[in-house]
Phi, psi and omega in degrees: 000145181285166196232010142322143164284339164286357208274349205220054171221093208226183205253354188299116171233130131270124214248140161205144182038244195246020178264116195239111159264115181242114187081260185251318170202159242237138192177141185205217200251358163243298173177125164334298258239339173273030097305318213250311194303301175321312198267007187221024134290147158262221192282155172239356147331147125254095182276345177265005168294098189227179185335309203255055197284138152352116155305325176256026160290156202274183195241148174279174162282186203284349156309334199256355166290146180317137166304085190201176166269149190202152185285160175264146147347137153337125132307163191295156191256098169237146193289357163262359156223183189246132189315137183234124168235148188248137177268076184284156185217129179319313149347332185283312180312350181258037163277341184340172148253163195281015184268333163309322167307324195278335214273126172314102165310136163297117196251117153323136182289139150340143160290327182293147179264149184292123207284136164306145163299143198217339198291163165270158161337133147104025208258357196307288184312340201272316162269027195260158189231106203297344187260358185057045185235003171056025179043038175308303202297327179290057150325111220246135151258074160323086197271104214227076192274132169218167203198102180067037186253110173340136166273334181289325182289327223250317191273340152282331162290325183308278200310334159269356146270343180287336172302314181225069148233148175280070194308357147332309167295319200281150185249289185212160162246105198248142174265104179244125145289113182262038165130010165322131171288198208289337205269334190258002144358257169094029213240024172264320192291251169026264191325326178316332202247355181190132172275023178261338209275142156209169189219179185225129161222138187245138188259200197279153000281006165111174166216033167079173202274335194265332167291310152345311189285292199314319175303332195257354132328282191281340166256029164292153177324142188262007152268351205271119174269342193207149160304117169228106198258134177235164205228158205247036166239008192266193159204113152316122178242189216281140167057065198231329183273322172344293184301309188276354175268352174304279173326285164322343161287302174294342180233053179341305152248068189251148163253128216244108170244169168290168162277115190264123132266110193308134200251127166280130193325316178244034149235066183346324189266017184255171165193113182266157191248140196265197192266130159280155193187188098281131171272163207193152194239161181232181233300334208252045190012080109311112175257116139302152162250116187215170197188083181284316179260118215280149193232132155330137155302163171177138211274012193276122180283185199188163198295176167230145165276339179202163166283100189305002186072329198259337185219112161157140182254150192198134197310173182258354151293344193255305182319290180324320188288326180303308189079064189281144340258177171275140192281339168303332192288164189243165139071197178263140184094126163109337187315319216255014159282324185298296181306294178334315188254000175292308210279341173313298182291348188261343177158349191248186195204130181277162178215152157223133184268101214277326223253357170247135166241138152229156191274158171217159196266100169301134183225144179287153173312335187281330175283334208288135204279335182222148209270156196220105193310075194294013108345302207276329167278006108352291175289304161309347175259352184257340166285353194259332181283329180261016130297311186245348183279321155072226187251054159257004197306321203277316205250035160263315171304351213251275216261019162232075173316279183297354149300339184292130203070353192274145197294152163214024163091149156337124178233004173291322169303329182293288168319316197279331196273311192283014158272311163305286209282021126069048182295186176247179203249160169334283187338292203303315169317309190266356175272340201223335184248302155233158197266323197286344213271299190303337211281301187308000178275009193241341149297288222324140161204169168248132175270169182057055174200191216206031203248128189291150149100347207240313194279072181357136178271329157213194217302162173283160205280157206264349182204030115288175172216008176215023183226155191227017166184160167255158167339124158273149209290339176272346157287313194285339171296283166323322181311077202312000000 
């Protein structure tokens, strides 16, 4: 399918309450999730209220009235004391504090079993808004793309954010359907459980996971300051958005992820507490999970040299300025190699956040709902490698053969945006964010083959695919 915006105005319309999904996206003259709201007020025109209204017409309530300030009646007039008139302005109830805002309304328990405190020691401060503003201004468009995905997982992730999110924050939960047929949607189930919830569908045959994400950007709510992209297989744990609009407060350009605790592919209802770590990618941009040095718990978050891609929120200006994602990549594979080296190089910083948790169900490829073309995600790491790699280049070919020669599309657009954002250079990467990445470009081999200069001399390392041993931890120490 073209990847033209005329190419995707396609006949699927769905319709629900005042929300009308047409095509590619869900839209009306205000916002799905503020239309629904709206329509399920009732009216506050009253035309037949006037001077000489009934005394005993009943008053609408004080919700339903014009937005103004207004007196209380004369007090009884006694001679001891002196007429008092109090000036009330509807307005004072959002005046609360924000510790009142925070504090968790009495809730029906979940369908779901309630996931362990997972959190380190120290997380109080940590859901706090360092400007005391209660994050009013961070407004979240919560971005959740799926594709052939179980409704009990989708509708179980759903629920747990709506549980332990402050809806307050949200703008929206927008949902993109990336080429479902119709049955596989969901957007009757889905709407059902939250007027927050709205979607975007691209019909078939769908346009990959990275266009999908740019397309569900660019029609995200036009209040929404900050991203928060999720996978429609998680569970959300306590306080878990807080800590990252924290950061992003303090860090404009930070890309902020949780700490993923692993749900297992066939209990959806289990939640296990995961490892700290980083993720970090090796020569044959393989992204990894590591922990060269073993770290205390603790609630301070710390750098990532790169991002798994799929779960972290980041304003939607330092995105829009990054210019996420490049429109040459097809398909699946490379978004979150890209995002790596735009926000390290470009003016930003990665985080992993120890006090936000989420579970997420890690799946083997035989579980995956739709099948995923390794040619094309291939070619996407060798168009982000002959863009970014610079003159390290040779040792992403040297452990991706097939990538060598392979077409990869027009590369001036690419080049010309990461010259304006005055990026930094590899070097400058593997000298100051990771190390072990520099240590391994004088290591690297493919294992199981017998070719001298090319070929790993011995078994492959148990948790490399282009090593036959790692950093030792007292180098990696030693390492400024």
């Amino acid at each position: 399918m073209s990847r033209d915006d005329a190419s995707y105005q396609g006949q699927l319309n769905l319709t629900t309450g005042a929300t009308t999904c047409r095509s590619s996206t869900c839209s009306n003259s205000r916002s799905g999730a503020a239309a629904l709201a709206a329509a399920s007020k009732p009216s506050r025109n009253n035309s037949s209220t006037n001077n000489n209204t009934n005394s005993n017409s009943k008053k609408p309530p004080l919700w339903a009235r014009p937005r103004r300030c207004f007196s209380l009646r004369k007090l009884p007039q006694l001679a001891s004391f002196v007429l008092v008139v109090v000036a009330i302005c509807s307005s004072i109830p959002h005046a609360v504090s924000a510790e009142a805002n925070t504090k968790a309304k009495a809730r029906p328990p979940p369908s779901f079993p309630l996931p362990p405190e997972v959190r380190p020691d120290g997380c109080g401060k940590e859901v706090e808004d360092p400007n005391g503003d209660n994050f009013d201004d961070l407004k979240v468009s919560i971005i959740i793309p799926y594709r052939n995905e179980r409704l009990d997982h989708i509708k179980g992730s759903l629920e747990s954010i709506l549980y332990y999110t402050p809806k307050r924050y949200l703008s929206e939960i927008l949902f993109v359907s990336d080429g479902n047929p119709i049955e596989q949607i969901y957007l009757k189930e889905l709407r059902s459980m939250s007027k927050l919830v709205s979607f975007l569908v691209i019909p078939s045959p769908g346009a990959g996971l990275i266009e999908a994400k740019m397309r569900a950007v660019a029609g995200a709510a036009l209040n929404s300051t900050v991203l928060v992209f999720l996978e429609p297989h998680i569970r959300t744990n306590r306080q878990w958005l807080q800590p990252l609009l924290r950061r992003i407060r303090l860090y404009p350009k930070v890309l902020a992820m949780p700490m993923l605790d692993p749900i297992p592919q066939d209990n959806f209802n289990q939640y296990l507490r995961g490892t700290s770590g980083q993720w970090r990618f090796e020569w044959n941009l393989n992204l990894i999970f590591s922990e060269p040095v073993p770290r205390t718990p603790s609630a301070t978050p710390y750098m990532s040299p790169a991002t798994s891609g799929g779960i972290f929120a980041i304003r939607r200006d330092w995105w829009n300025e990054l210019g996420l994602y490049d429109h040459g990549m097809i398909g699946w594979g490379g978004d979150h190699i890209e995002a790596t080296l735009k926000v390290w190089r470009c003016g930003g910083h990665i985080e992993v956040v120890p006090c936000s948790h989420v579970g997420h169900l890690f799946r083997d490829p035989d579980h995956r709902p739709y099948p995923v073309v390794v040619e094309q995600v291939v070619r996407n790491y060798a168009r982000i490698a002959e863009v970014w790699l610079e003159e390290y280049l040779p040792y992403f070919y040297k452990v991706k053969p097939e990538a060598n020669g392979m077409e990869v599309g027009d590369l001036s657009a690419a080049f010309k945006l990461k010259e304006k954002l005055q990026c930094k250079s590899m070097k400058w990467y593997l000298e100051n964010v990771d190390r072990e990445m520099e240590w391994e470009k004088d290591h690297i081999c493919i294992p199981g083959c017998d070719i001298p200069k090319i070929c790993c001399k011995g078994p492959q390392h148990p948790q490399r695919t282009t090593l036959d041993k790692i950093m030792p931890v007292e180098l990696y120490k030693s390492r400024p």
